[in-house]
ROTOR-517528 format. One record per residue (C-alpha): x negated, y negated, z negated. Coordinates in steps of 0.02 Angstrom, whole numbers, padded with zeros to 5 digits, always signed. Example, Ala and Ser with C-alpha at 12.3 -4.5 7.8 and 13.67 -1.06 7.14 Angstrom:
2
-00615+00225-00390;-00684+00053-00357;
***
This chain:
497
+00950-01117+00778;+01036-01106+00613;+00941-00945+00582;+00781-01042+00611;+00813-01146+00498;+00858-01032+00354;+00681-00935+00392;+00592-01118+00393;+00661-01150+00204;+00615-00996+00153;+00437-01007+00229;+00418-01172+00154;+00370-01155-00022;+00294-00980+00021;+00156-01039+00118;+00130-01176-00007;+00126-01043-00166;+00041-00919-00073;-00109-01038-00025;-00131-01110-00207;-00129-00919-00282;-00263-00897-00148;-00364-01046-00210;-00371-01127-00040;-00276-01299+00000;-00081-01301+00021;-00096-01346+00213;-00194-01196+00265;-00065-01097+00220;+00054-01172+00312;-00031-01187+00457;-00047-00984+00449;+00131-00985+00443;+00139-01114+00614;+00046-00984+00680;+00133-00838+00631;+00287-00904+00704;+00211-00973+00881;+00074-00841+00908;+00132-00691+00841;+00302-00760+00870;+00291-00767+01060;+00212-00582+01079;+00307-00431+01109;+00335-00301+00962;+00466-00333+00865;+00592-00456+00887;+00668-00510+00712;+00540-00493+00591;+00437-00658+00509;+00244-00660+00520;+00181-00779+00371;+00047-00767+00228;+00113-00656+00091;+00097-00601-00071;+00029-00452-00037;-00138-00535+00030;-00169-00656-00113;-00275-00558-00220;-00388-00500-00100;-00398-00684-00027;-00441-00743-00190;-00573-00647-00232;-00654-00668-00031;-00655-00853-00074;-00708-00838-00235;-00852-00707-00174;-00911-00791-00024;-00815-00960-00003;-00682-01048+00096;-00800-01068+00247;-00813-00890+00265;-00632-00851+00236;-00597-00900+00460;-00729-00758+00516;-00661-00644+00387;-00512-00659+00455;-00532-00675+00621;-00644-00532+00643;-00484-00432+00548;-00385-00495+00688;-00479-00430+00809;-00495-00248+00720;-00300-00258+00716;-00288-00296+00891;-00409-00161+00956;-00304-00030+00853;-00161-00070+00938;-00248-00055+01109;-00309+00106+01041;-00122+00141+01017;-00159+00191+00840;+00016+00073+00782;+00120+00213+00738;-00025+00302+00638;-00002+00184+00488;+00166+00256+00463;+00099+00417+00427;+00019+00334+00268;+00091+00402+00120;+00235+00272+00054;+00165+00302-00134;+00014+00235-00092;+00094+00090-00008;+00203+00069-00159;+00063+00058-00265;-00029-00017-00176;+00119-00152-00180;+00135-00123-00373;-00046-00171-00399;-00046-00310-00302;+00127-00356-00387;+00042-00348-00560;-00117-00413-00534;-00009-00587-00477;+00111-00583-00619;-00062-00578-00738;-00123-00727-00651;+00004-00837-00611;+00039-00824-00813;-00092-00931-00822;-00062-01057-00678;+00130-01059-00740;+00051-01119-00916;-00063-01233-00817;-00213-01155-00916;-00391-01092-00835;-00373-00913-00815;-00518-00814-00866;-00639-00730-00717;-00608-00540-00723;-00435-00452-00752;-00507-00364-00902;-00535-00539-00973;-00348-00595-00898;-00268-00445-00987;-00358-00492-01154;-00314-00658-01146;-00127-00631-01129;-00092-00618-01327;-00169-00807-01351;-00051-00860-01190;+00078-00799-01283;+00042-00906-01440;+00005-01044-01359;-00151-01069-01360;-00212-01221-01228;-00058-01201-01182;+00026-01366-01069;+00212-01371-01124;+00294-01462-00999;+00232-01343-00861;+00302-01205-00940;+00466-01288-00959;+00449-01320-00763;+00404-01146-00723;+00525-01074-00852;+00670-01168-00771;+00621-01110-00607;+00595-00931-00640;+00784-00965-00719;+00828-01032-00551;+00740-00887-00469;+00876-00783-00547;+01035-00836-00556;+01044-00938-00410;+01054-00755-00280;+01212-00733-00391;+01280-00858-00317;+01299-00789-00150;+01384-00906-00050;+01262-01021-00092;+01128-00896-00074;+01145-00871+00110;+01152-01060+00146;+01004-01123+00039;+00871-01007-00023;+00816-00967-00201;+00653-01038-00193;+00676-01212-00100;+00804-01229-00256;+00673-01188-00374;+00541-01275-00309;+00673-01419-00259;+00734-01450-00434;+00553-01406-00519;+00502-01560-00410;+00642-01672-00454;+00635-01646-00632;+00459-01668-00632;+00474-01846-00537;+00623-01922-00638;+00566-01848-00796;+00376-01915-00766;+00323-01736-00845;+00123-01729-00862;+00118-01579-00751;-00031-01524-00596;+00054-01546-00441;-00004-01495-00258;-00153-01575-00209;-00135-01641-00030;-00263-01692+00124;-00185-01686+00313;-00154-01547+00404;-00293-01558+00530;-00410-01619+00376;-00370-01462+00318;-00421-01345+00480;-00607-01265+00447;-00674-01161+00608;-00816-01046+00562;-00974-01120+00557;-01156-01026+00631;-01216-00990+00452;-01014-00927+00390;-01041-00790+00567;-01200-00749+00500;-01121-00666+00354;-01038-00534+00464;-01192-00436+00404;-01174-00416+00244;-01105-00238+00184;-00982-00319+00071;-00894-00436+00201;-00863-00297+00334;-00787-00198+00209;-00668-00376+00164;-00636-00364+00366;-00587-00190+00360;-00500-00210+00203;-00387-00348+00261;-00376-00278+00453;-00296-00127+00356;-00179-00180+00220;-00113-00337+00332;-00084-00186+00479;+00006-00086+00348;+00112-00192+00277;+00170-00286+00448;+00205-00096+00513;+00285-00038+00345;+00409-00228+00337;+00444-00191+00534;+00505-00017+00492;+00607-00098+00362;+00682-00221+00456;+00731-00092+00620;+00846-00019+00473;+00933-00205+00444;+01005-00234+00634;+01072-00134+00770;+00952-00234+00886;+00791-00181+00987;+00680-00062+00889;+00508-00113+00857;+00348-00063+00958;+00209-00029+00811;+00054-00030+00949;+00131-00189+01045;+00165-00282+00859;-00010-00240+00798;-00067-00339+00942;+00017-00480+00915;-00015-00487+00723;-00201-00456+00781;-00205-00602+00900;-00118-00720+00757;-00249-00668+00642;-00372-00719+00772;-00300-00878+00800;-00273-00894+00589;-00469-00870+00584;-00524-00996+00715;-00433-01116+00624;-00492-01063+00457;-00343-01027+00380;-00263-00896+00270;-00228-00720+00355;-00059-00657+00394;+00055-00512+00390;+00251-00494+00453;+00360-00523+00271;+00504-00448+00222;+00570-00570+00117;+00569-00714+00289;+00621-00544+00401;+00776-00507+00301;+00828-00689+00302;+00813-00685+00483;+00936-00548+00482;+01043-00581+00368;+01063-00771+00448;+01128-00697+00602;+00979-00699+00710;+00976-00564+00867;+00818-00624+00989;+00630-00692+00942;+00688-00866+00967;+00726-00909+00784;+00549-00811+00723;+00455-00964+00840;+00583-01096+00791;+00548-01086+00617;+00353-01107+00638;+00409-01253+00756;+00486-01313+00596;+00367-01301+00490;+00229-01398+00621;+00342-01544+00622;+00369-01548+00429;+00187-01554+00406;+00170-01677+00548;+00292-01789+00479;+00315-01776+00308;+00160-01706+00218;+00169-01820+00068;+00329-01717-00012;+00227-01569-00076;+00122-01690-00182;+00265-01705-00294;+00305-01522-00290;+00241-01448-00470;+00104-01301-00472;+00209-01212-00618;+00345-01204-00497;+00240-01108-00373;+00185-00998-00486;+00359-00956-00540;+00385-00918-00383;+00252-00789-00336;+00287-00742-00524;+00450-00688-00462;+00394-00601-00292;+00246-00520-00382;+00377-00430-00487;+00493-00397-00366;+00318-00279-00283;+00352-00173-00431;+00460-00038-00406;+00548+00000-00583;+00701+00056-00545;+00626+00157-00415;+00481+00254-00546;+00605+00354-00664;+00696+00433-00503;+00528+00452-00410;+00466+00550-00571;+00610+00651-00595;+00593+00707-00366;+00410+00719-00346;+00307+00664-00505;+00146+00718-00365;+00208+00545-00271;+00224+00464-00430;+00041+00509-00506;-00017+00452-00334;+00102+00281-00362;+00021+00265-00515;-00156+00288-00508;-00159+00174-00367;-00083+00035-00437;-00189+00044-00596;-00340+00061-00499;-00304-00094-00421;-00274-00176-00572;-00444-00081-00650;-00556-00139-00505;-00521-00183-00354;-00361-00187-00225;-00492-00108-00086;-00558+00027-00208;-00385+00057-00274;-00305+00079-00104;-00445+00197-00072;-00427+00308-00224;-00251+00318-00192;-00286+00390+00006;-00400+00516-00072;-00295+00583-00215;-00155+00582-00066;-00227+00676+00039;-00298+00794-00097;-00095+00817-00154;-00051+00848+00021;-00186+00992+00016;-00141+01046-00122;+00045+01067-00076;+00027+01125+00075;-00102+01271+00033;+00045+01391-00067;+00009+01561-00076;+00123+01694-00149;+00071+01873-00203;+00210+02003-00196;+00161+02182-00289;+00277+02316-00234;+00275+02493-00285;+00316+02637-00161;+00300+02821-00131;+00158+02870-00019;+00208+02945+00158;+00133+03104+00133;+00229+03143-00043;+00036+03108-00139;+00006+02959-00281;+00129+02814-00288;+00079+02656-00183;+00052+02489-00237;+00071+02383-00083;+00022+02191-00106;+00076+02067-00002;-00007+01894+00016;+00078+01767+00117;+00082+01564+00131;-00083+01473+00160;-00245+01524+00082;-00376+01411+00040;-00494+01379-00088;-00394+01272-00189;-00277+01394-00234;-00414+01562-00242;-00441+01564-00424;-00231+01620-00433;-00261+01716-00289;-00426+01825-00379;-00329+01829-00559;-00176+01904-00460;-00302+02059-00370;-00423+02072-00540;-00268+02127-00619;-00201+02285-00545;-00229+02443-00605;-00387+02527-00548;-00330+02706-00534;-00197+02674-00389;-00200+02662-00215;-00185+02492-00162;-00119+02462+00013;-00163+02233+00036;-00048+02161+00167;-00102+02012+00222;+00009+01993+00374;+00130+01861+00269;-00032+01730+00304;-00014+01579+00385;-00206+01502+00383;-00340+01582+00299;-00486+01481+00267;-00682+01557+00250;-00684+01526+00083;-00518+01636+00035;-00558+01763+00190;-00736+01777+00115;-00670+01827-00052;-00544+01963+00003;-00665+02035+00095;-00789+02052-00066;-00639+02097-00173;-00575+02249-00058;-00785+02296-00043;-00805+02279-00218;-00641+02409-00257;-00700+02535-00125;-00877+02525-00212;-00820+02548-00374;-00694+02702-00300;-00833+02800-00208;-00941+02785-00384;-00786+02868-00477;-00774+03008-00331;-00953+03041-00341;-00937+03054-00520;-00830+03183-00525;-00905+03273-00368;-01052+03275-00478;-00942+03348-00641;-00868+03470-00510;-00698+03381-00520;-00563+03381-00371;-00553+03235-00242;-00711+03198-00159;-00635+03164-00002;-00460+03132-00022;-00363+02978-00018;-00380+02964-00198;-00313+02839-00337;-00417+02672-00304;-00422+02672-00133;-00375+02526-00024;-00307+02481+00127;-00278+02313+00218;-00171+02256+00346;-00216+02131+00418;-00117+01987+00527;-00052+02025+00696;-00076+01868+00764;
***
């Protein structure tokens, strides 16, 4: 119970500031998180991590709804539910932990920054501009002042303050969360005070449910809405996966099955689509909570979405005092806590491959798109992985021949040989010395691909040609060593396996 109820205040102005970043009303987000606790709540998977709307989603929600509307936004999501669900049927769960964490940390970081950038604005109560370029231009008048609405910043400055200090506090911490104090004394300041600040715009809860229409199912055919479906199917899958792994490290409890808790965030998103409401994703920030507040079976996950029905129900009028700024401050907050600082210098210093990939993801997301950026960051991924993976070494050793003739040069090549690394691999061979006999050991390889097996081939052809031209030449000048085992010859040995 009393775990519940930390996870419900928590929740609470999370599903609020993750709907108005999302541009849809307040209610639909909590009715995602209703769902998240009852639907996904109830299903096997895992038992102590919080299904919600998050962060994460917000900037691909927002530009959905901006691209195609609010009516749409229940099949896009439902049709992602279903994907979700028919991966984990597939048993494909515990394949999204074999994406690389770099590009989920980017992809994270992108998200992360692309939030901070706009919620500047909504903290400042001032119209953001359309595209990010524009956003990112527009951040030197921001910070003049330009249009700027005073009192809102005051209310989101205090509550970013809040935001801060108040985890410091830990004994308070664990009993009352950070942002219900924010967002608690944002609101009360703004009532007493009378500050001219926006506050949440409320309707009721089941004025606020939109099932897909004919014409919004009709739009399943467009090129650019799949790829939304398959875009949210796969970062929402990702992230539950990659919070459920995080959690399984937080208790001693039951360990998490991936295919079983794809299901059940696929069904939620289902349900979350029917209903027209936001999409959702197991969060770590709820999750942790859960732990941390003691919690050891499923019972306080679906508690807390009980909660948050019967707050809705009962008292819907309290988030029409609660200030906008204040929300903002606190996705401001949880979109820089996606940004892994402290974790870049370290990650550069280890494997600066993982932290290019980190990188360029993030900024693509912030260049274009979160879909395109989490794409380019799979590809240059994968390319790394290739490229690590495909070492070859060249060894040249110099030895007497068995029969007491010319010296030997025996070169070994061993590790993996592909085409990304035959340019070294061609350099190394162009360069030894043409008058010796060569003896190419290539029993140190591992995989040999056409490309690389093609070349050796040409190169050892190519020598021999160029050998039996220099023995014909002399043959011809009446010189020694037609037929011998001359200098320049070559043999290769080639794997015994």
């Amino acid at each position: 119970m009393a775990a519940s109820l930390v996870v419900f205040l928590v929740a609470l102005p999370l599903c609020v500031g993750v709907a108005v970043a999302s541009g849809v009303p307040a209610e639909l987000g909590l009715i995602t998180g209703i769902v998240g606790g009852l639907v996904a709540g109830l299903l096997p998977g895992s038992s102590l991590q919080v299904s919600g709307p998050a962060a994460g989603l917000t900037v691909l929600v927002y530009e959905a709804v901006h691209s195609y509307g609010v009516g749409t936004l229940g099949v896009l999501v439902l049709a992602a539910g279903l994907v979700q669900a028919g991966l984990g049927v597939l048993r494909l769960g515990r394949w999204f932990r074999a994406v690389s964490v770099a590009v989920v940390q980017g992809m994270l970081a992108g998200i992360g920054l692309v939030l901070v950038v706009g919620q500047l604005y909504v903290l400042a109560d001032v119209t953001a501009p359309g595209t990010m370029g524009q956003k990112l231009g527009g951040l030197p008048r921001l910070a003049l002042g330009t249009g700027v609405t005073g009192s809102a910043v005051a209310v989101g400055a205090g509550a970013l303050l809040v935001l801060t200090l108040w985890p410091k506090w830990r004994r308070a911490a664990r009993l009352v969360p950070a942002p219900l104090v924010a967002v608690g004394l944002a609101a009360g300041a703004a009532w007493l005070l009378d500050l001219p600040v926006r506050r949440v715009a409320v309707s009721g809860l089941l004025d606020a449910v939109r099932p897909p229409g004919p014409g919004d199912w009709a739009r399943l055919t467009e090129v650019g809405v799949v790829g939304t479906v398959v875009a949210f199917a796969l970062i929402a899958s990702a992230e539950s996966l990659f919070s459920a792994a995080a959690v399984d490290r937080l208790h001693d409890g039951r360990r998490t099955d991936y295919d079983k808790e794809l299901i059940a965030q696929g069904a939620g998103n289902a349900v979350c689509g029917l209903l027209g409401a936001l999409p959702m994703t197991a969060v770590i920030v709820r999750s942790a909570a859960n732990v941390r507040a003691g919690a050891k079976t499923k019972a306080s996950r679906v508690l807390h979405g009980v909660w948050l029905l019967l707050f809705t129900a009962v008292l819907p009028g309290v988030l029409g005092v609660i200030p906008v700024a204040a929300l903002a401050a606190v996705l401001l907050h949880a979109g820089l806590k996606l940004v892994p600082v402290r974790a870049l210098v370290p990650l550069w210093r280890e494997h600066r491959g993982e932290a290019v990939v980190l990188a360029v993801t993030a900024g693509t997301i912030v260049a274009t798109s979160l879909f395109e950026g989490v794409l380019v960051g799979l590809l240059l991924a994968v390319a790394k992985t290739a490229w690590d993976i495909s070492h070859v070494h060249i060894e040249t050793q110099e030895q007497a021949h068995e029969q007491g003739g010319d010296a030997v040069l025996r070169v070994r090549v061993a590790g993996h040989a592909t085409f990304l690394r035959l340019p070294k691999l061609l350099d190394a061979l162009d360069g030894l010395p043409h008058d010796r006999v060569v003896v190419l050991d290539l029993s140190g390889l591992h995989h040999t691909d056409h490309a690389c097996a093609a070349a050796l081939e040409g190169w050892a052809a190519e020598r021999e040609a160029r050998e039996a031209l220099r023995r014909a030449d002399r043959e011809r000048d009446g010189g020694e060593g037609g037929a011998g085992a001359g200098p320049g010859r070559i043999t290769t040995l080639r794997p015994t396996t």
